[in-house]
N, C-alpha and C positions, 0 to 999 in steps of 0.2 A: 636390475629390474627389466620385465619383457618392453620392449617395445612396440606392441601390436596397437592395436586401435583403442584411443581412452577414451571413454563416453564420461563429459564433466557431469554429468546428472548421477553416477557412479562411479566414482576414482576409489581404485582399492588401497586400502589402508600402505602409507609410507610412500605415496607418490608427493611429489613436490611441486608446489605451485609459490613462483618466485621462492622468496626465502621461508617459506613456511614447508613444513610438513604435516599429510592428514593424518589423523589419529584416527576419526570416526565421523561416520555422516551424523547431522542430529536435524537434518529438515531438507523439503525440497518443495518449490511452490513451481508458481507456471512459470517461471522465468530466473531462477535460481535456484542454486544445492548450497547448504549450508554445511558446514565440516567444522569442526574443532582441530584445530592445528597448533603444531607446536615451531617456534623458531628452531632456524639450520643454522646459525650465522653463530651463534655461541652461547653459552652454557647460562643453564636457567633460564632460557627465554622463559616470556610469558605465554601461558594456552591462549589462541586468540578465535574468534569466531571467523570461518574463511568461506566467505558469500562468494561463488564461482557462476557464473552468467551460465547458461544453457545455450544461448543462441550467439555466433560470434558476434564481435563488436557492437553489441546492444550497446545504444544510446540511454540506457536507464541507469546505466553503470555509472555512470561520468556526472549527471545529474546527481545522484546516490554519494556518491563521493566529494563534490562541491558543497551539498548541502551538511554533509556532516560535519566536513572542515571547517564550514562556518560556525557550527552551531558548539557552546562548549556550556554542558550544564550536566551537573548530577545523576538525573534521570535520563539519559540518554549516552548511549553506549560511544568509545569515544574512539574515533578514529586511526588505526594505527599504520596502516599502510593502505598500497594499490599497486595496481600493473595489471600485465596480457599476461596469462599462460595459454604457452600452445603446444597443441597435444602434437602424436610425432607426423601430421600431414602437414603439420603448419599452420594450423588453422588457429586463431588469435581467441582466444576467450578473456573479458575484463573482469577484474576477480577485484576486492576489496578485503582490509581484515581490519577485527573491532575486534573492541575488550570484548573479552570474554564474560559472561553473565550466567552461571549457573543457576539456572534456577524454570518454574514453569508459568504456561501462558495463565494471563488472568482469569479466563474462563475455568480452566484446570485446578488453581490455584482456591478460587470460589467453591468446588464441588469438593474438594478433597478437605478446604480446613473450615468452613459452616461459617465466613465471619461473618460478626457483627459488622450493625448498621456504620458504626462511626470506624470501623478497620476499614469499611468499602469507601466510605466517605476520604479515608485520609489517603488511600492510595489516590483516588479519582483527585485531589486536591492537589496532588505530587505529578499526576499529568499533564492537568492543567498548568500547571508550573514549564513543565517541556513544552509545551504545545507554544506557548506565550514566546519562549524562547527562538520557537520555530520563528514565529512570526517577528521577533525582535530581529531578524536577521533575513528577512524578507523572502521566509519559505512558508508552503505550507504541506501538510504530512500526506493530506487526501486520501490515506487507509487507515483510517481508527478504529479498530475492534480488537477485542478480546485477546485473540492468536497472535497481534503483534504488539502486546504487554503481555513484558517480563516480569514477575518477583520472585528476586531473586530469594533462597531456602535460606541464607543465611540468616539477613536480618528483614526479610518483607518487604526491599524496598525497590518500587518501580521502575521499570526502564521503557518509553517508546523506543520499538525497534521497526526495523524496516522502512525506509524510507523511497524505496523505489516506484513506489509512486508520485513520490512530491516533486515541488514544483516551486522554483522560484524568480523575481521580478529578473525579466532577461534572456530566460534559458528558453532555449529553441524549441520550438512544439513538436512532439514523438508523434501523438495521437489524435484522431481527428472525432467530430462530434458524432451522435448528440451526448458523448459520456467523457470526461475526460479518467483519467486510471482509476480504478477502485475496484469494490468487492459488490457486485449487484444488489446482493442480499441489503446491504447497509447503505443503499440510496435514499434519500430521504423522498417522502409521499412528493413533494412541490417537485423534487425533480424527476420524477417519474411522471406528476401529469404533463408537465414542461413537452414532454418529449412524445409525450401517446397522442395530445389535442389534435386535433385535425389541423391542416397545414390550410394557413388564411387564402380567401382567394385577393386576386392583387386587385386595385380597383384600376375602373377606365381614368385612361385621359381625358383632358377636355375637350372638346371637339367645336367647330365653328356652328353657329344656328343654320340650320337647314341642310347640313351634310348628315349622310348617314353615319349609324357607326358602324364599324368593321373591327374584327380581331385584331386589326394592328395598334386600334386604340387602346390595348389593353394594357397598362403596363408591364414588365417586364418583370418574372415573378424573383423572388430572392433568389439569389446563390444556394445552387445545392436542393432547390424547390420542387416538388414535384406531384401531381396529384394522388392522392392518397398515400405518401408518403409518410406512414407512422410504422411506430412499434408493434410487433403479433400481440394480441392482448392474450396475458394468462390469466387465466380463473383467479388466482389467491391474489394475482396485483390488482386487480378489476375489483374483488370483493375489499380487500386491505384501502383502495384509493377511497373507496365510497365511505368508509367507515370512519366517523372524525377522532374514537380513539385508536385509529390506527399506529402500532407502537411497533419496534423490536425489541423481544426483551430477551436479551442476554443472563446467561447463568449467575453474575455478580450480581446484574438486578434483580433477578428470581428471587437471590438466597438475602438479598438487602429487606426487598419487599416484606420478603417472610418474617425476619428479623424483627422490622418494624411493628408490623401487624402482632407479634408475638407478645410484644409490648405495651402493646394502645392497649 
């Protein structure tokens, strides 16, 4: 195979990363390539999901990997390897590999098969179930939507995947505020005003009777403080904040809603 320059965000089919080989990409977000690989090491391996970092020695990787290794439940894909591959300048990329999970995201899964109310309910119940487990082991997922739940074609049954956001009791801080990892879209109203409000002014110190005051009595404002230091306001966050049914409604809730209403 040539040796020229591998970009991990496209490895052509049959390169090898540790003891895997790629078969096919089947995803790529802002900070990983996912591929479908198969073991080199000996006959029958299993196809495994092979999550290759984009940017060397990401610190999301190691996180991503500690958390999975803790966490051992049904609904959540289950650990099978790790290591660096490095492409031919030397350059270290941290790669992880999971069972394999054939099958599409929940959003996809909701438009192509119409479930009913209690098929949405029973997946959502089987999350719930992972999600618990997350936290049984003192993680938590911090990217829950749609695109990263699995159901699986065979039998329907859910998987939380992606965990490169989470976050657990210990692990070294990557990211700084006012967000910690996630998908904007899926922040909730409280934490978007959180961060827009105008930033408090600090109050004075006290001062002796009959001294005047001066700016040095003013306390010292927080860390990170600065005047008029908030978020650009957008139009649709601006109208969504003011509104008390401000909701996001995903395509499983869409097609649940419908469901129900079809009923009543």
């Amino acid at each position: 195979m040539a040796t020229g320059y591998l970009n991990p965000a496209r490895l052509p089919l049959g390169t090898c990363v540790g003891p895997w080989r790629v078969l096919e990409q089947r995803g790529r977000g802002a900070y990983g390539a996912v591929y479908r690989a198969i073991g080199t090491e000996r006959a029958r391996s299993p196809v495994v999901a092979l999550k290759l970092a984009l940017h060397p020695r990401d610190g999301r990787f190691a996180r991503e990997v500690e958390l999975l290794s803790r966490i051992r439940h049904p609904n959540v894909p289950r650990l099978v390897g790790h290591g660096e591959w490095r492409d031919p300048a030397g350059t270290a990329y941290p790669y992880l590999a999971m069972e394999w999970v054939e099958g599409t995201s929940l959003y996809d899964w909701a438009r192509e098969h119409r479930p009913s109310s209690r098929q949405v309910l029973s997946r959502l119940a089987s999350l719930a179930r992972a999600l618990e487990a997350t936290l049984a082991v003192g993680g938590v997922h911090r990217d829950v939507k749609g695109d990263n739940i699995l159901v699986r074609k065979a039998d329907g049954q859910v998987f939380l995947t992606d965990f490169g956001s989470g976050h657990y009791a210990g692990a070294t801080t990557l990211t700084w505020p006012p967000f910690p990892p996630g998908t904007p879209a899926y922040r909730s109203p409280g934490a978007w005003r959180t961060v827009m409000r105008p930033a408090p002014v600090p109050p004075p110190r006290p001062t002796r009777p009959g001294r005047p005051m001066t700016s040095s009595h003013w306390a010292s404002p927080p860390t990170g403080w600065s005047p008029g230091n908030t978020l650009p306001s957008h139009g649709w966050l601006t109208r969504g904040l003011a509104s008390p049914t401000w909701r996001i409604r995903s395509p499983a809730l869409r097609v649940s809603s419908t469901n129900a209403a079809a009923r009543s």
